[in-house]
N, C-alpha and C positions, 0 to 999 in steps of 0.2 A: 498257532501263529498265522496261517490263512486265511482264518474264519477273523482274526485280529486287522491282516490287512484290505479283509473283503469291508469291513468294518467303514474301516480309515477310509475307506476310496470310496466308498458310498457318500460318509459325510461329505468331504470334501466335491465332491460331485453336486450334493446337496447344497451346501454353500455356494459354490460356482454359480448352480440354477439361481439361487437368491440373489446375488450379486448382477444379477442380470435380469432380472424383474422377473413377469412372469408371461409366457408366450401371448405377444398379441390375440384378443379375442379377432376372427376372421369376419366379425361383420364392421368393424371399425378401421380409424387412419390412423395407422402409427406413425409418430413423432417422434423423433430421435432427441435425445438431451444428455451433453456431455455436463458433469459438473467434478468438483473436487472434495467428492466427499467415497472413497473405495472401499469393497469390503474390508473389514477390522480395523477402520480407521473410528473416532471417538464420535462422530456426525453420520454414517453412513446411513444408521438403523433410521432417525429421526430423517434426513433426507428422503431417504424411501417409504418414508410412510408421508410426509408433505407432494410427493408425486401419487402416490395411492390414492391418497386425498384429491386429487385433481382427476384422477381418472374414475372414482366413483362418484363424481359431479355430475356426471353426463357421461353419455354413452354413444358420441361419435369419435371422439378420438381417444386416444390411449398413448397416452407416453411411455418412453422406453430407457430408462436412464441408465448410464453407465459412468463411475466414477472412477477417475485415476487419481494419485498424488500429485501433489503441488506439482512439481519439477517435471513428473513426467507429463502433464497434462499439457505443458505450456509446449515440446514437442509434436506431440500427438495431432492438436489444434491447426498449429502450424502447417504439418505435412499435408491433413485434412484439407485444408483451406486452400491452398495450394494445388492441391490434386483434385479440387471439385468433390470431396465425400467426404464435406464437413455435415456435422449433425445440423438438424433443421435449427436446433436454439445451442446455443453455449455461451460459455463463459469467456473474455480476455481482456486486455488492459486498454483503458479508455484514453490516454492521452495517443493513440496512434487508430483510433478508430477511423480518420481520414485515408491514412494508407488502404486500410481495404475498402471503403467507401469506394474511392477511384479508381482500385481493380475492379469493383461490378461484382464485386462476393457479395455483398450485407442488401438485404431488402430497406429501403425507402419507409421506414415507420412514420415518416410526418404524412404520408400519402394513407397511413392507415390508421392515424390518429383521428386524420381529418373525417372521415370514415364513419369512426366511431369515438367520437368525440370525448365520450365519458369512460372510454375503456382504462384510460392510463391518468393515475391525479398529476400534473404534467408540473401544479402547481409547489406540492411537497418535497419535488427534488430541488438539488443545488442548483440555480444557475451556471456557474463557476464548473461544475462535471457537463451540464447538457448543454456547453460550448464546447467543450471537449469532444463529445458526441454529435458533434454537424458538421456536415460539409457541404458546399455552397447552396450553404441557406436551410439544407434540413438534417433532420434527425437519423440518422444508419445506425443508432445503438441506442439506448438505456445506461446510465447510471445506475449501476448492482449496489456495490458498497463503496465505503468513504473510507478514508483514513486521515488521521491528523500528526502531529507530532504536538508535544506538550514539555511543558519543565517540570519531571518531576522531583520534588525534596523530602527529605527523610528529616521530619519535624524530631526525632528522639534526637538526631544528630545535633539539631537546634540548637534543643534543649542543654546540651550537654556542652556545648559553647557559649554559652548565656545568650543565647537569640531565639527568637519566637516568630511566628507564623507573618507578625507585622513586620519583621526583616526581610521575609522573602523578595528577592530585587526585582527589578518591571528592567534596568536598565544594562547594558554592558558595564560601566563603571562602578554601581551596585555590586553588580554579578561577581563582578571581581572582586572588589570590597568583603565581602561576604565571603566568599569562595575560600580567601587565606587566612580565615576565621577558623576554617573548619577541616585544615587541611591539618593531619597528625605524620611528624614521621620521625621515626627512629635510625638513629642513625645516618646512613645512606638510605635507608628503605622505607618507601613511601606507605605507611598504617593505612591513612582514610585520605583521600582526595575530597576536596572542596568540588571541583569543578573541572572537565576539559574540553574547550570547544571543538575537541577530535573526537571524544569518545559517545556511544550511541550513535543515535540516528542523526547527530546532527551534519549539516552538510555546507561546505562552503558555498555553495548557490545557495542555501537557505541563507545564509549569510549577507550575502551580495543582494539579496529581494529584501531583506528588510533595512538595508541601506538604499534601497531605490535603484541597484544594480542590476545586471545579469550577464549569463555569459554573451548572448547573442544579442543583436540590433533586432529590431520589428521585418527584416528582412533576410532573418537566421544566418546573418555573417558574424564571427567571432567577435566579443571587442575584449576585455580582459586586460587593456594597455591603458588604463587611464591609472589614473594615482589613488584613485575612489578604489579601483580592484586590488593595489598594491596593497592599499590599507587595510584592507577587509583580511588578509590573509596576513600581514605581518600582526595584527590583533589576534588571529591565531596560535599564532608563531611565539609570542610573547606572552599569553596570558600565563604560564606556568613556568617560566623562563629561570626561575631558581632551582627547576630541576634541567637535569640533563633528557636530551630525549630517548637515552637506552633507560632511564629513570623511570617513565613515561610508558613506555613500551614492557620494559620488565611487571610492570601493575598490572598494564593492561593484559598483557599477555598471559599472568596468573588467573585471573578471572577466567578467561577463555581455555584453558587447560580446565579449570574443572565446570564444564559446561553451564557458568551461574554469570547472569546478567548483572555487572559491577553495582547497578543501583538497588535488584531484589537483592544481592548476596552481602548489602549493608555496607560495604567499601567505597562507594561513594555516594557524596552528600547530595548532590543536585546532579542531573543528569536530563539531557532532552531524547527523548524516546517516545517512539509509539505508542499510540491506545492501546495496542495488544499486549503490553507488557504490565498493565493493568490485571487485565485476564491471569497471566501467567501467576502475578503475584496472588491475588486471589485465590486461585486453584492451588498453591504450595501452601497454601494456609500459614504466609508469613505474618507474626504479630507486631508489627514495630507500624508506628503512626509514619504515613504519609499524606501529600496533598502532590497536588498538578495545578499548573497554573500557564496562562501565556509564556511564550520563549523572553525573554529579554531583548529590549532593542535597540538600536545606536541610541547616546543621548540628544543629541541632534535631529529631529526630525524623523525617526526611525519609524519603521512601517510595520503592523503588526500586521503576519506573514508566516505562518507554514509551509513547509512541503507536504502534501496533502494526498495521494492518487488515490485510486482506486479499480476496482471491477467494471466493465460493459456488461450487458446480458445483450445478444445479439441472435436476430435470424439470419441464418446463411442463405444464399442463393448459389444451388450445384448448376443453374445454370442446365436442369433438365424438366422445367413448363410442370410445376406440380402444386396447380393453387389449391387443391384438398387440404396439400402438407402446408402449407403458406398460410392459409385461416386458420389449421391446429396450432401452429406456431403461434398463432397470434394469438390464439384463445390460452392456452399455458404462458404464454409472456404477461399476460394481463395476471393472469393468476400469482405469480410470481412477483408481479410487483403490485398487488392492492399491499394494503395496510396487513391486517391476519398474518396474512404469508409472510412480511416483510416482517413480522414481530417474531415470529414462527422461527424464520432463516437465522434472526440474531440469535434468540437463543440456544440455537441447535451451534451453531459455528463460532458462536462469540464473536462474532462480525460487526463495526460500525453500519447496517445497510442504508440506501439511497433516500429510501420516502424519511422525512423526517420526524412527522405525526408517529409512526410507526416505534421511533426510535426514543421519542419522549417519553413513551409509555413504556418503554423498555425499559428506561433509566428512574423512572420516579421512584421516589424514594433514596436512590443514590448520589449522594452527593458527588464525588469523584468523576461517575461516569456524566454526570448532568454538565461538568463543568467540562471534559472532556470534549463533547457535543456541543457547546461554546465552541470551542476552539474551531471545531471543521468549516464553520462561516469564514473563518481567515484564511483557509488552507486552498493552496493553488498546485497546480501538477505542473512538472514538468514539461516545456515542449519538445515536442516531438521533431529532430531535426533527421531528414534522409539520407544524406553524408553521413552522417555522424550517429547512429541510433545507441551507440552505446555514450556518447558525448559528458555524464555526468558519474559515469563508472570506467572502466577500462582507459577508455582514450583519455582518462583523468590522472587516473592513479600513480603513475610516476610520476608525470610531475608535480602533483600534489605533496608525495613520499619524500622526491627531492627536497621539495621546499622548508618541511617541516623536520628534516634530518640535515638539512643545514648545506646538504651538496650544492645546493643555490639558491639564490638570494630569492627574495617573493617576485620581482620584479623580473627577473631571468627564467623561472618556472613559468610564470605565466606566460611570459614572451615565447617561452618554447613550444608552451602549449598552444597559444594562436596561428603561430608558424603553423602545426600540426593540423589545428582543424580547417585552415584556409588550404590546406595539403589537399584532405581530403575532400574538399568543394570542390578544387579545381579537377581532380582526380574522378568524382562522383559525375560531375557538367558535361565531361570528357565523354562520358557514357553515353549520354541522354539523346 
């Protein structure tokens, strides 16, 4: 039994050392690099040998990477950042890359672009993320990876209603059309859902942007009080109006007890979700015909628009005069986003990433994901408001809840919710 746990604790010891690269050689600069790939996660092995890769390139610097979990990374980063013993490069989310810009944590990459001109193809990222990533006037991050939202449909489902891949709708009124086509139920109990503009990823701001709305003015004060807002949400409110909303909730709620996404687990027809959900279906090796296509949009002048975010990859500045580590940085940042790498990273993570030369060649051949990558040229993030950072989640959600459960009207939800976020402006000013 000793010689069994002398065993165990060795591996494991073993593992730990792995998980934590391998001791800087003492004639080099080590590099610190946090990312989201930790040991016995499905990327780990493949990340660590893309940093191996970089450190047997040359023989000045030596990265040192260390992965946490999704959830707990977004922590860790935080605290890091904040207490000045963030890693030299990492990972975070690019629609608030100005927040730490004007704390004076992120190094100045337009100052080291200019530099070295050819280091970063500046030209194969998004425009749309590397405005995201500046603040007045220059670059404090990189766009990592992209994401898009898409309509995906389940052509067998089509089929089996006498409609075909030429039905699929471009329009809300289409969408509807279609959607009560394909909607089966027994009884009280909803079979197969057509269509619900609640379920997946889609979001009433994505909503409001591809009617020409949002929630804030160009001067991030609330608006939400016009009749363009009221509409967008009682279209909601009403696309499924023959059911009851514990109707609605009872469906959805099945799905989410046994941990299967309504649109891979074949229950519903059409659904707007993520590129990753792609991956997922992929990987379950489900065999039923689908396609992805643009979201649907007002008939009216409707604006074709995702919610879109993504990754920074950012240098930190601890704010302790260390331009050795500040040119490592820079030399693993280039590495990280040429092309190779960037093909490298998507398939290790199954990641939309930034450069898009990169991503074409990752996708040729497939038609799905080819059309996917379409869609990210539409895709916009959200902004980033300081009052309000949770603005499209939390400080959303009931009164959203309310509205669509009937406790109030579209026009009294939203009213309540403006009240709330002018709450917190005046509440936030109060500080400054």
């Amino acid at each position: 039994m000793k010689k069994f746990l002398s065993i165990l604790l060795l591996g494991l010891l073993s593992l730990a050392l792995y998980g934590c690269n391998d001791d800087t050689p003492t004639d080099r600069i080590e590099i610190t690099f946090w990312h989201m790939s930790p040991v016995g996660s499905a990327s780990f092995s493949d990340t660590r040998r893309i940093i191996t890769e970089f450190n047997q390139s040359q023989d000045v610097y030596f990265v040192k990477g260390t992965g946490f979990s999704f959830w707990d990374y977004w922590d860790k980063i935080a605290v890091a950042i904040s207490s000045r013993t963030a890693p030299d490069i990492g990972l975070s989310t690019i629609d608030d890359v100005p927040i730490r810009a004007e704390a004076g944590v992120l190094y100045n990459l337009s100052e080291l672009i200019e530099a070295d001109p050819d280091g970063i193809e500046i030209d194969q990222l998004y425009d749309s993320q590397l405005s995201f990533a500046t603040y007045d006037g220059h670059l404090y991050a990189l766009p990592f990876t992209a994401t898009t939202r898409v309509l995906y449909y389940n052509l067998d489902m089509f089929t089996a209603a006498g409609l075909s891949a030429d039905d699929v709708p471009t329009t809300w009124s289409e969408l509807h059309t279609v959607a009560k086509q394909l909607d089966i139920v027994q009884g009280s109990s909803i079979q197969q859902l057509g269509f619900d503009p609640t379920y997946g990823n889609a979001t009433y701001h994505g909503y409001l942007w591809q009617a020409g709305l949002d929630f804030f003015d160009e001067d991030l004060n609330p608006t939400l009080n016009t009749q363009g807002h009221i509409d967008v949400l009682q279209w909601m409110i009403d696309f499924n109006s023959e059911f009851t909303r514990s109707q609605l909730t009872a469906f959805g709620d099945a799905n989410t007890m046994l941990g299967i996404n309504p649109f891979a687990g074949e229950r519903v027809a059409m659904m707007i979700e993520v590129d990753s959900l792609y991956q997922t279906i992929k990987e379950a090796g489900a065999d039923f015909n689908f396609g992805v296509t643009s979201i649907p949009v007002p008939d009216d002048g409707g604006i074709r628009v995702n919610w879109g975010s993504g990754f920074s990859v950012e240098m930190y500045d601890n704010n302790k005069n260390t331009p050795d580590k500040k040119a490592g940085a820079w030399e693993f940042l280039k590495y990280l986003m040429s092309k190779d790498t960037q093909k490298d990273l998507s398939e290790t993570n199954g990641w939309i990433m930034a450069h898009q030369g990169a991503m074409l060649e990752v996708a040729e051949g497939d038609a799905i994901m080819t059309r996917i990558l379409e869609e990210v040229a539409y895709a916009r993030d959200k902004v980033y408001v300081p009052y309000a950072p949770s603005w499209h989640g939390n400080d959303w959600q009931s009164y959203y809840n309310d509205a669509l459960t009937g406790k109030k009207t579209a026009a009294q939800a939203l009213a309540d919710a403006r009240a709330n976020y002018l709450q917190k402006k005046a509440n936030w000013e109060a500080t400054r």
